[in-house]
C-alpha positions in Angstrom: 76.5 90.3 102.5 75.1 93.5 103.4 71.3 94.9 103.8 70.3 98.8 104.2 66.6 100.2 104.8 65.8 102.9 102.6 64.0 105.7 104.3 64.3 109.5 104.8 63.6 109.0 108.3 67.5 107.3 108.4 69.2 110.3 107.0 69.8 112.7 109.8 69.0 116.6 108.8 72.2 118.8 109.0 73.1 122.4 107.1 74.8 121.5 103.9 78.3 123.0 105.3 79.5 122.6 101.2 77.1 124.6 100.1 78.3 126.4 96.7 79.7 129.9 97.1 79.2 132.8 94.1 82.1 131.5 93.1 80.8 128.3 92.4 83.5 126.7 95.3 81.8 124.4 97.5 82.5 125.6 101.3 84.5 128.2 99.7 87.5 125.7 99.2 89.4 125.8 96.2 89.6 122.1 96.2 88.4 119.4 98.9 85.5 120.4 101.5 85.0 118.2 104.3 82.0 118.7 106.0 81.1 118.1 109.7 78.6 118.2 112.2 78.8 121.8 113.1 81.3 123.7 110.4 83.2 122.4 107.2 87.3 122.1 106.7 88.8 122.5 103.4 91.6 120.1 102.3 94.0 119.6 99.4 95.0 116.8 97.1 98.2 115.1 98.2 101.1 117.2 97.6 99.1 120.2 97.7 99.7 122.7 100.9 96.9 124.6 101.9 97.6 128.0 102.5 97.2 130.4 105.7 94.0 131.6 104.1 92.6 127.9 105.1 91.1 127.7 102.3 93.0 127.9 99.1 95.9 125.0 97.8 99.3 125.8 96.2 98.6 125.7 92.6 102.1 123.8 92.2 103.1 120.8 94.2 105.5 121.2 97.7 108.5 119.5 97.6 108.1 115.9 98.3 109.9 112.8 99.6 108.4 109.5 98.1 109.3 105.9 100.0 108.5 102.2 99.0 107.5 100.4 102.9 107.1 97.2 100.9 103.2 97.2 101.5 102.4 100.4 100.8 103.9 103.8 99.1 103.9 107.2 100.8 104.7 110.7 100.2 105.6 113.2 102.7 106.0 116.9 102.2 109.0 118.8 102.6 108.8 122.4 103.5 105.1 122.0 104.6 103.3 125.4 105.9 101.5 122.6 108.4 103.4 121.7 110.9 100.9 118.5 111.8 101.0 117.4 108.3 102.0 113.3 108.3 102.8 111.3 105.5 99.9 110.7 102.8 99.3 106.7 102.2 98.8 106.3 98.0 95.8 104.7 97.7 97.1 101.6 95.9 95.8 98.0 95.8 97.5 94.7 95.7 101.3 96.0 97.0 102.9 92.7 98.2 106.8 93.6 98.2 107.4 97.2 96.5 111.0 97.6 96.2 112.4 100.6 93.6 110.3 103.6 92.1 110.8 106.7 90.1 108.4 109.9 88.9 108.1 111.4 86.2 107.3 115.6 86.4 105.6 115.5 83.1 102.7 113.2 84.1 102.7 113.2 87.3 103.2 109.4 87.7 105.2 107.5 89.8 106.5 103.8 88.5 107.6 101.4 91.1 108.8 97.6 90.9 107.2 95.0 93.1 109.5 91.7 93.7 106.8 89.8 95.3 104.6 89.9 92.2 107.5 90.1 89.3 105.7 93.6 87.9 106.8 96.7 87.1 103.7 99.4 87.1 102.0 103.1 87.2 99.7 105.1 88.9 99.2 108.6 89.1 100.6 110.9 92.5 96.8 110.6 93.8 97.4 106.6 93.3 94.4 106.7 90.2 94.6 104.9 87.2 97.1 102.2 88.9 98.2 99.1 86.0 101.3 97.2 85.1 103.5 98.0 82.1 105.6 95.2 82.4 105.2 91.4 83.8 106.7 88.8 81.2 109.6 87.6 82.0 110.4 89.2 85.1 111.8 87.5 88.4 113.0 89.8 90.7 113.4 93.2 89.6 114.5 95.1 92.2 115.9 98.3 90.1 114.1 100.9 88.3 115.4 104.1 87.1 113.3 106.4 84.4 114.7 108.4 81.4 112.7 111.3 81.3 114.1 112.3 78.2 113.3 109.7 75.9 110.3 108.5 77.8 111.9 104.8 78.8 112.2 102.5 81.8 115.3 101.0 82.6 115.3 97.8 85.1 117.8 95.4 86.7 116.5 91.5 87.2 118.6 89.3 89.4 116.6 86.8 88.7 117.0 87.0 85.3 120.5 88.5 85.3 119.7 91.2 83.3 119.6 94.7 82.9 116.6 95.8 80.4 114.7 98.7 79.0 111.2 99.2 77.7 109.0 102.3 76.5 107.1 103.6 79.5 104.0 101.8 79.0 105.9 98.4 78.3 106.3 98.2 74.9 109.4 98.2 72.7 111.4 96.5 75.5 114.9 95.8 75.0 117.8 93.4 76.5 120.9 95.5 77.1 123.2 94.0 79.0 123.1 89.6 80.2 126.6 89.2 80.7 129.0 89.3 83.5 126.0 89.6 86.2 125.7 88.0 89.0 122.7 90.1 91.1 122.1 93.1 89.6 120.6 95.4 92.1 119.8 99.7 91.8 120.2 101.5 88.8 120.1 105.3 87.7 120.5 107.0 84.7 122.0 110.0 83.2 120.2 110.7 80.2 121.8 114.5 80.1 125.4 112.6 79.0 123.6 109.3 77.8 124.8 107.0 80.9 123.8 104.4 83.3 125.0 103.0 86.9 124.0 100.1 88.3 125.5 98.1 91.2 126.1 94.5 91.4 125.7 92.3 94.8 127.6 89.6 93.4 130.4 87.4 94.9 132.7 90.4 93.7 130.6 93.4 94.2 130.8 96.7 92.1 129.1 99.1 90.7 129.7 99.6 86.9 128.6 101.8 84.1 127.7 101.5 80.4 126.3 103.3 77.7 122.2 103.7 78.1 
């Protein structure tokens, strides 16, 4: 729906600003160079602070707050040396109603449950290499909890009326508990002593625990 004229005379001539240094860093930046009209500014990847040099990132991410907003996922940095810093918007496609979401420190991924689409799925921190793990099956799960000791996602349904638990990238999925539910709602896990709690929003609500 688009057409573009292709001619040199359309490309304006400006100083490449991200030129390569000696140290083979473009604008000197140890990461993102954002060039302009009349100078560059270096940037980081999200949870990255850059330092007072204004140039160089933390090598090891801040300390971070992650929300669900139910069309979109944010981050926001704790602690942040910049003071103007706002909250980063994971670039993620297709969000209708995100509801629960954990991380995981070894891969840098966050998991998250959306009850608008019945899916549970994954994306990396910079919101790359974003798929579902799990969709069959699924009516409402609104809890999601990770064991990062044995590498598996626990999940409450109350749609289903169900509490289950899978590998992290779906497989080997389990049913643990289907009785005595009535709207299963968070979850959280204690994989240190090998326990789960889990509230229920039933007629009588509680919040119970069980073996994982």
């Amino acid at each position: 729906m688009d057409i573009q004229s292709y001619h040199k005379a359309r490309q304006p001539k400006f100083e490449n600003r991200c030129a390569e240094d000696k140290r083979k860093l473009k604008g000197g930046c140890s990461h993102l160079c954002l060039p302009n009209r009349l100078s560059r500014r270096c940037a980081c990847p999200i949870g990255l602070t850059l330092l007072d040099d204004q140039k160089t990132c933390t090598t090891v991410p801040d300390k971070l707050l992650i929300l669900a907003r139910k069309k979109d996922i944010r981050i926001k940095q704790l602690d942040s040396r910049n003071s103007k810093e706002v909250d980063n918007n994971i670039p993620l496609d297709n969000l209708k109603s995100t509801m629960a979401l954990d991380w995981c420190s070894k891969t840098d991924r966050i998991y998250w449950s959306d009850v608008g689409k019945s899916t549970i799925n994954r994306a990396y921190l910079n919101g790359s290499n974003q798929e579902t793990v799990v969709q069959d099956g699924l009516v409402s799960p609104a809890g999601l909890a990770l064991d990062w000791v044995t590498n598996k996602l626990y999940w409450t349904d109350a749609g289903t009326y169900r509490i289950e638990v899978a590998s992290i990238d779906g497989t080997q999925r389990a049913l643990l508990i289907w009785q005595n539910l009535h709207k299963p709602r968070d979850i959280v896990v204690n994989p240190m002593q090998g326990y789960m709690f889990f509230s229920d929003w039933g007629s009588e609500p509680v919040i119970e625990s069980a073996g994982m």
